[in-house]
Steps between C-alpha positions, in 0.01 A plus 500: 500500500793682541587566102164692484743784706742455235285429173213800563796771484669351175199483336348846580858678354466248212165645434618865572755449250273334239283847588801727418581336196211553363437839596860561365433364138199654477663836595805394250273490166498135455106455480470821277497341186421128516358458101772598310794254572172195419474717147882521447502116446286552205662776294674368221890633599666296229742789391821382353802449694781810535845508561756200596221257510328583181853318373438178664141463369626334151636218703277224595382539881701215664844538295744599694752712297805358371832521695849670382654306195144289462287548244 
């Protein structure tokens, strides 16, 4: 019966910090906009590569390429 003593307090600053969370993410922004990351998914984004990796597209996706003095 004793735990009670010790499980009572752990819980109620478990809850207070569950409490503060919230009340901190809320205040942060991260509920303001909840529909447009679920849209994002959907938006065709297929834009061609750029830069250093736009090189490595002709290869096939699982070659590795070749080392010094191999072709």
């Amino acid at each position: 019966m004793s735990i009670i003593f010790v499980l009572v307090p752990i819980s109620l600053l478990l809850i207070g910090a569950a409490v503060w969370a919230l009340f901190w993410a809320v205040d942060a922004g991260q509920f303001d906009d909840l529909e447009r990351h679920s849209r994002s998914i959907l938006d065709d984004a297929d834009a061609p590569p750029e830069g250093p990796a736009a090189d490595r597209s002709s290869s096939s996706p699982g070659s590795l390429p070749p080392r010094d003095g191999q072709s």
